[in-house]
PAZA-215429 format. One record per atom (N, C-alpha, C): x, y, z; residue in one letter. Coordinates in steps of 0.001 Angstrom, whole numbers, plus 524288, in hexadecimal, padded with zeros to 5 digits. Layout:
REM PAZA-215429
XYZa
...
REM end
This chain:
REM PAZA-215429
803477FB5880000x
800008000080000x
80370804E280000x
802BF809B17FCE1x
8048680D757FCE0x
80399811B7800B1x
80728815D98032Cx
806BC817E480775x
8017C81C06806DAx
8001F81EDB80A84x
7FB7E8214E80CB4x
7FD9882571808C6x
7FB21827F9805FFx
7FC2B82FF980371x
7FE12831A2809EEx
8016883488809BCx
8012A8382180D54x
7FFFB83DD080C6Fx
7FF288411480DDBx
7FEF58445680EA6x
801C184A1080EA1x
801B884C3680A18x
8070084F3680855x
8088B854D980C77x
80CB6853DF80D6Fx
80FAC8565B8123Cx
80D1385C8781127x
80C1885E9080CC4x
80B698636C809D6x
804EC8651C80CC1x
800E08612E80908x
7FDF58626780B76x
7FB7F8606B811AEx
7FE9185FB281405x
7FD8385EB481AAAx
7FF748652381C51x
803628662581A39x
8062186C1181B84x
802CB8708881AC1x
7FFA68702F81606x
7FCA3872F4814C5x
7F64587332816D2x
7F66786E5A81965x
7F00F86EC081B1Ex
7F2138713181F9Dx
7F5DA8705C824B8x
7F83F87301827F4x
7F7B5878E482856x
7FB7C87B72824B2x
7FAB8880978229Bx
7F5CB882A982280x
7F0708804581FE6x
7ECA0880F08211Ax
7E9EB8814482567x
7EA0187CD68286Cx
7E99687DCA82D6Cx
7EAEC883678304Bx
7EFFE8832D830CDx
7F19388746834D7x
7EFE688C448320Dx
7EF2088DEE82C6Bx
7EB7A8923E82C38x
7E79A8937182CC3x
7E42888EE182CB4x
7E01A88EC482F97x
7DFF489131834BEx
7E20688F67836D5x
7E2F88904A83C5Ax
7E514896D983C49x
7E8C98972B83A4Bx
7EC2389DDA83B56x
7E4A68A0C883801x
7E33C89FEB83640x
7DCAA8A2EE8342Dx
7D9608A3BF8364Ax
7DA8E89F0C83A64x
7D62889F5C83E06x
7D8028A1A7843DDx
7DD558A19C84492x
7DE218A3DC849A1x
7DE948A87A84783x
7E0488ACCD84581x
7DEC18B2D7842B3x
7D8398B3078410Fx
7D43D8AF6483F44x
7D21E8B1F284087x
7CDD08B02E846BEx
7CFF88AD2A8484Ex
7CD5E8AEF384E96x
7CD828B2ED85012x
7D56A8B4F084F24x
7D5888B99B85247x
7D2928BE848510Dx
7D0078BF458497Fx
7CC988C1B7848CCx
7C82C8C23184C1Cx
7C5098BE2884BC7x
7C00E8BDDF84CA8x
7C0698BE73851D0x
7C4E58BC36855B7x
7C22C8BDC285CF2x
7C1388C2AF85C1Ex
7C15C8C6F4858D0x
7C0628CC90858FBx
7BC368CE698577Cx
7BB1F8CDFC852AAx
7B9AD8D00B84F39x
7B3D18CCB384E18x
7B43F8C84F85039x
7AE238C49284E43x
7AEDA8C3A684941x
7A9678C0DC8472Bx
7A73B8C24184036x
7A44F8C40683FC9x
7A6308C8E684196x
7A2498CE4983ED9x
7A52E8D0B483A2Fx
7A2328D07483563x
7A3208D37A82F53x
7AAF48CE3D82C15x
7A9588CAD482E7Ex
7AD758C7A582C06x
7AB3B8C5D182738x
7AF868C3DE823C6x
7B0328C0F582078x
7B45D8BE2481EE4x
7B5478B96481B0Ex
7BA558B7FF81B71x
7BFF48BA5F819C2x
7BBC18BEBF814EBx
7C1868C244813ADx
7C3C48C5BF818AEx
7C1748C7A381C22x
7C1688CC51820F4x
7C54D8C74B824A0x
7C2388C3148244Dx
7C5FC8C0B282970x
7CB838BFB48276Cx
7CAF38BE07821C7x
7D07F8BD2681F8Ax
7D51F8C22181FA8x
7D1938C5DE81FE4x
7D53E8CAAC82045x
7D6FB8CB8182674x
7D4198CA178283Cx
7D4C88CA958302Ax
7D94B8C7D0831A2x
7D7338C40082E70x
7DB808BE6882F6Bx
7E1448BF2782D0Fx
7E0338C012828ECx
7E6A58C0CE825E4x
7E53B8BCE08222Cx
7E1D98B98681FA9x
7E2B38B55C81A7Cx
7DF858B717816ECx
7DFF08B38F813F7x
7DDBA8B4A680E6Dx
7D5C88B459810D4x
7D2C98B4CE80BFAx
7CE4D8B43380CF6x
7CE1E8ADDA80B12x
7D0608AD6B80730x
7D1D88A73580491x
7D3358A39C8093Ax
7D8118A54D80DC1x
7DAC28A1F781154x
7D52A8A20A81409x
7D05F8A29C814EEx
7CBD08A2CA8190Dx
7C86F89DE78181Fx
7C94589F6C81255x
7C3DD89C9C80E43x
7C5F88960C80E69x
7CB4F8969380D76x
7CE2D8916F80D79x
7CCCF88EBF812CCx
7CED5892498173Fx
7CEC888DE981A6Dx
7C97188D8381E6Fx
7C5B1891D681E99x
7C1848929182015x
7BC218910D81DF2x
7BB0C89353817DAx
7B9658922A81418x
7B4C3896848154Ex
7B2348976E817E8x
7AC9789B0681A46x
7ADA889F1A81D94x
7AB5E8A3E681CFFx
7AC778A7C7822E7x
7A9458A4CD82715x
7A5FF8A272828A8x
7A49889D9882DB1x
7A85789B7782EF8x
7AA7D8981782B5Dx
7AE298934082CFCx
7B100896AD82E9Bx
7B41E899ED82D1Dx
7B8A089C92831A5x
7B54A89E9D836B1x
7B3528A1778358Cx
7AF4A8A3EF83AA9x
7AFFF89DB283EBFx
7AE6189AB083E4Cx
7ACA38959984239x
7B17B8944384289x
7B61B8944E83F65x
7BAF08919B84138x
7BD4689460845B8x
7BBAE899B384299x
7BFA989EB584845x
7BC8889D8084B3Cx
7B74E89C6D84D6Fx
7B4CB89CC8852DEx
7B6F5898A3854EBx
7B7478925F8517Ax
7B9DB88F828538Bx
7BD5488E6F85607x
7C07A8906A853CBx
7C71C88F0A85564x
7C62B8940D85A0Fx
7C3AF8986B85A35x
7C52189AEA85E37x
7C1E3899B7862F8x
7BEEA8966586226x
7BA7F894148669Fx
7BF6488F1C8697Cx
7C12A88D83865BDx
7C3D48881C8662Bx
7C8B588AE886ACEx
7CA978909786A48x
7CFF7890A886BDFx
7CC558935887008x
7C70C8969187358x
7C67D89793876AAx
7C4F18935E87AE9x
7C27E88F80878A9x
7C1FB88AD187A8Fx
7C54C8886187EEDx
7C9868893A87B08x
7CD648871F87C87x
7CFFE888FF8813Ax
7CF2788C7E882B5x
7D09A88FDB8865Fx
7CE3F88F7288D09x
7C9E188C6288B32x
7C58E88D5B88E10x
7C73F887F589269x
7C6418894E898E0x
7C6FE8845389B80x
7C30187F5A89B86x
7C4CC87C9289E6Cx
7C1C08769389CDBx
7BCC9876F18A020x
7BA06874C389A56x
7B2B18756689DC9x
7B27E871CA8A156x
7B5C686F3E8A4B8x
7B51486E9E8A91Fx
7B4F2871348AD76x
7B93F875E18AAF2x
7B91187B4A8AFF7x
7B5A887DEC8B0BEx
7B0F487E3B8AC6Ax
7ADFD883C98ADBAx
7A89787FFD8AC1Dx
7A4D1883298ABECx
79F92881328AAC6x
79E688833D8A5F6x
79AE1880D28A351x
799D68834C89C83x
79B508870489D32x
7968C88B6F89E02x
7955E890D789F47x
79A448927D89F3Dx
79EAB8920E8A3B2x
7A27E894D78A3A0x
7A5F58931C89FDFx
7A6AC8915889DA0x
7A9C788F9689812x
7A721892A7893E5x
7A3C4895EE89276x
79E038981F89025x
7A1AA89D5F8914Bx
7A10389F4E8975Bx
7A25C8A3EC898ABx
7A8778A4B2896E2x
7ACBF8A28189973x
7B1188A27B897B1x
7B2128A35B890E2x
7AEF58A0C588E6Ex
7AFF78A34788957x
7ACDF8A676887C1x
7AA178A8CE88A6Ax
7A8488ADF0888ACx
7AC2F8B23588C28x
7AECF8B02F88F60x
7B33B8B56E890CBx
7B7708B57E88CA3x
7B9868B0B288AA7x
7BCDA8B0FA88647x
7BB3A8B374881CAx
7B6588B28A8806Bx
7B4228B43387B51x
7B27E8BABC87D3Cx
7B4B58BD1688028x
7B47F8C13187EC8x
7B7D78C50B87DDEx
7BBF78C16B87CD9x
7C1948C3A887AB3x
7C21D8C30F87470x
7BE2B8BF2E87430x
7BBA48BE3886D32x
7B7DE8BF4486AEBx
7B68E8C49386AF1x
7B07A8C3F886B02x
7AE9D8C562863E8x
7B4B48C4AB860F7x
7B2D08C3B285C81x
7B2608BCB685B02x
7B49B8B99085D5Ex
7B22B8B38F8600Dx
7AD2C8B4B485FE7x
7AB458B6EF8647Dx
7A58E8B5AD865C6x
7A23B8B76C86028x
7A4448BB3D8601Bx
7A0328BE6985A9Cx
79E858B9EA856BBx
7A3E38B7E785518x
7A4908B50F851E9x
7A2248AE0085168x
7A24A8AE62856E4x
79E388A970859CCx
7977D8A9228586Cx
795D08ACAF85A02x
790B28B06D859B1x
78FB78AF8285445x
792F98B1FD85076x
7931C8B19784B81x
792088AC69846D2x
794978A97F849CAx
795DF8A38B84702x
78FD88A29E849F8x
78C6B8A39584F88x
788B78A13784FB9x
783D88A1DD84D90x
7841E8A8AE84D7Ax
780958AA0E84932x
7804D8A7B2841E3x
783A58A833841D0x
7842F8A5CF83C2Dx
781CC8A06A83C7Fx
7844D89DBF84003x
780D78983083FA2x
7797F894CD8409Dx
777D289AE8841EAx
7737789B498421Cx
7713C89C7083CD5x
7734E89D538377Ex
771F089EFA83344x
773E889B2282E97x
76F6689B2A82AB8x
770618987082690x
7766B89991823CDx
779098964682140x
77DA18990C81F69x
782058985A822C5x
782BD895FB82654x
787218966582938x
7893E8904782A1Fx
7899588C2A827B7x
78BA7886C882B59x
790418872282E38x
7933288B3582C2Ax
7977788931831D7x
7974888BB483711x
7943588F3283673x
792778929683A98x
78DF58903D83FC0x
78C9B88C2A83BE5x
787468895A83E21x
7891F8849984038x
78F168826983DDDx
78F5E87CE183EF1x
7934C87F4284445x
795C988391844A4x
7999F88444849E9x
795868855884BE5x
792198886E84D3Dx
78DF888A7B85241x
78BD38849E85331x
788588813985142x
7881887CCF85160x
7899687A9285552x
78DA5878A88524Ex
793B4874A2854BFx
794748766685B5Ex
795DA87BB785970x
7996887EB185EF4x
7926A87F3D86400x
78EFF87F0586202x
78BD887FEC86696x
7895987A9F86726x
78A3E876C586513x
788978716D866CAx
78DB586F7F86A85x
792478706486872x
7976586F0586B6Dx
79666871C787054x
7970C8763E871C1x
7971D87A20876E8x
7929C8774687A4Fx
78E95878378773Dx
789BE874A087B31x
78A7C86F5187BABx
78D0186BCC87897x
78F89866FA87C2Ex
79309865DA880FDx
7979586ABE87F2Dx
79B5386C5E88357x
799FB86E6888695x
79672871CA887DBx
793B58726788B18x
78F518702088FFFx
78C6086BF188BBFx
788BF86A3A88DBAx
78D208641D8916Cx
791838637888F6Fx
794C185FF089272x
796EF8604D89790x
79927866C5895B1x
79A698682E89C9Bx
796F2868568A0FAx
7917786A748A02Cx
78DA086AE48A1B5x
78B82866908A48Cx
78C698615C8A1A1x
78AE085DAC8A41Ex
78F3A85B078A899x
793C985D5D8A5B5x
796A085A458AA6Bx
7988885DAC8AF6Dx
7968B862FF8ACFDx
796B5866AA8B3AEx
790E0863CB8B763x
78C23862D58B3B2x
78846860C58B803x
789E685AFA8B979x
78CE5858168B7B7x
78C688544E8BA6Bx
790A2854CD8BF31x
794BD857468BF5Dx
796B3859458C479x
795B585DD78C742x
792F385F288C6A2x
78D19863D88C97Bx
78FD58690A8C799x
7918B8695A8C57Dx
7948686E978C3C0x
79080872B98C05Fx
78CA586EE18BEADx
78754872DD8BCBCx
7822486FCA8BFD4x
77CC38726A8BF7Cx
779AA871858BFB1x
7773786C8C8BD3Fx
77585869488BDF9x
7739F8641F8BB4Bx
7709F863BD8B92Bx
76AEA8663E8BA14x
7674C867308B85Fx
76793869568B420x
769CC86BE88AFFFx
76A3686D298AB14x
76C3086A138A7C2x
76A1586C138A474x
76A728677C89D90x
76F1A86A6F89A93x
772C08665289BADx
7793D868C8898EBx
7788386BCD89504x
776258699188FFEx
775CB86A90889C6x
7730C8701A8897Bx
76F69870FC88F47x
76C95876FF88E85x
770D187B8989010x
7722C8780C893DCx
7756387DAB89754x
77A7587E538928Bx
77D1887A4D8905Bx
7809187C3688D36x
77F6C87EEF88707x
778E287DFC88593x
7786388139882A9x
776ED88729884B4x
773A288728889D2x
7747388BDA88B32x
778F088F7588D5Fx
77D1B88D5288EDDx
782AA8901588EC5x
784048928988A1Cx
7843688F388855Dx
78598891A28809Ax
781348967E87E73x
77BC8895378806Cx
77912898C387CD1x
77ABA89EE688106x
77C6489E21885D2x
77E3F8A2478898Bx
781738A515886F0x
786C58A0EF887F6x
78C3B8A2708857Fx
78B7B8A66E87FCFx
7884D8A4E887BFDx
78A748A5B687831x
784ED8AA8E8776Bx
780E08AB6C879EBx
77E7B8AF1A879FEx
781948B38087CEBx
782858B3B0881D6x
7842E8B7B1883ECx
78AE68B99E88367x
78C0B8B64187DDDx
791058B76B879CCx
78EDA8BBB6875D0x
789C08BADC874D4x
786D08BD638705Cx
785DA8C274872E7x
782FA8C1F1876B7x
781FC8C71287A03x
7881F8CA8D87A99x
78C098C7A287AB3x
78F658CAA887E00x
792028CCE687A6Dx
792FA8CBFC8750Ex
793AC8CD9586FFEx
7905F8D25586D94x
78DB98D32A86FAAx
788008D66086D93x
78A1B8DAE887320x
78A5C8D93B87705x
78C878DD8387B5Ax
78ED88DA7787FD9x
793078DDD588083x
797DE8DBE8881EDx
798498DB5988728x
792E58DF1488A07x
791E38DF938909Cx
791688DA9F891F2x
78ECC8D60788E23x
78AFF8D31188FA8x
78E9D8CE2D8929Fx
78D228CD6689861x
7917D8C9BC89ADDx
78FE98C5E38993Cx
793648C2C789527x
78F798BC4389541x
793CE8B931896EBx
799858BA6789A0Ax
79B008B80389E1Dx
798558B7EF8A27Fx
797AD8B9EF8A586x
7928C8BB828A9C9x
78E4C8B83C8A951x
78C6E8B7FF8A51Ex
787358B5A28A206x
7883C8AFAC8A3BDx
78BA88AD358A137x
78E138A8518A2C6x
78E698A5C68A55Dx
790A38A9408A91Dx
792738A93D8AEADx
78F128A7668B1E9x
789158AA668B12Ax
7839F8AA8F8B2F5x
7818D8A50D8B2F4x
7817F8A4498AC1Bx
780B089F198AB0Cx
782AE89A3C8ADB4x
7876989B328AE5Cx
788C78979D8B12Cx
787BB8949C8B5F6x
786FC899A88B8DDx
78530898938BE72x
780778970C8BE42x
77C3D899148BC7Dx
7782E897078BB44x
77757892128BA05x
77B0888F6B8B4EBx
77A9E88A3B8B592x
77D69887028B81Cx
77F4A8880F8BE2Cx
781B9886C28C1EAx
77E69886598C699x
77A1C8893B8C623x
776F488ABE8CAE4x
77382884068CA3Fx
772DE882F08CF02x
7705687F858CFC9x
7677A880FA8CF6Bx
7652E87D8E8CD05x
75FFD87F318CD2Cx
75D7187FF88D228x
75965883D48D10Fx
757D5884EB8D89Dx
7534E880DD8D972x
751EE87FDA8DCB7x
74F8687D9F8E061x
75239876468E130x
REM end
């Protein structure tokens, strides 16, 4: 039998290369967008922000969405990351904590807001398949901790995991909306509230 094709040293180098520009495109334009949001973008405007061609966008992006959802990604992915282990805190405060970070990004948030509106409208699949994805995921992750703070009494028992963690998010990400619209609006505080509340034991 004759040996396997391998794989020419050239193009392995070159899908590489690709890669890491990918990557250098997308970390310039995070650093755009934590500012600035997507308000009045397009791909020629970001290509100019960025430093590449409008061509280098189309190639490796292909859509103004698909980049939009990659930058939220990767920059969701690296605040994440930051964040301590949901064993330390309770949903809620994992909720709050990144809304103190996200307000050092609040062209992030804009841009969050943005991708969710869009996915409420005809015309958008990639906009529709991240909001989707990302709010069925959060409410799993959520609805997990939840259960395993009540089974070592760390929450209230009497509540139905899957509600309280969709109602955290519809909190979180409302009083993100509010706080974008005006800037007084404490929705750390807000949180905070929440929290205790679903800590308080039922009366009688």
């Amino acid at each position: 039998m004759g040996e396997e094709p391998r794989e020419a040293p050239r193009a392995r180098g070159t899908y590489a290369k690709g890669v890491a520009r990918r990557r250098e495109i997308l970390d310039s334009a995070i650093e755009v967008f934590a500012q600035r949001g997507a308000d009045r973008t397009s791909l020629r405007a970001i290509a100019q922000e960025v430093g590449v061609t409008h061509a280098a966008l189309i190639h490796h992006f292909g859509t103004l969405e698909a980049l939009l959802v990659e930058v939220y990604r990767e920059s969701a992915q690296r605040l994440e990351g930051e964040q301590p282990a949901s064993d330390d805190v309770s949903p809620v405060e994992l909720m709050r904590l990144s809304a103190e970070r996200n307000r050092d990004v609040p062209g992030m948030v804009q841009l969050y807001t943005t991708l969710v509106a869009s996915a409420l409208e005809e015309g958008h699949p990639a906009a529709r398949a991240f909001a989707t994805e990302r709010f069925a995921d959060v409410r799993r992750r959520l609805a997990e901790q939840i259960r395993a703070r009540q089974a070592d009494g760390r929450l209230r028992p009497d509540l139905d995991a899957d509600q309280v963690a969709a109602l955290v998010i519809a909190a979180s990400d409302g009083l993100q909306t509010q706080w974008l619209l005006e800037p007084s609006v404490d929705q750390v505080g807000a949180l905070a509230l929440l929290d205790r509340l679903l800590g308080e034991a039922p009366a009688g």
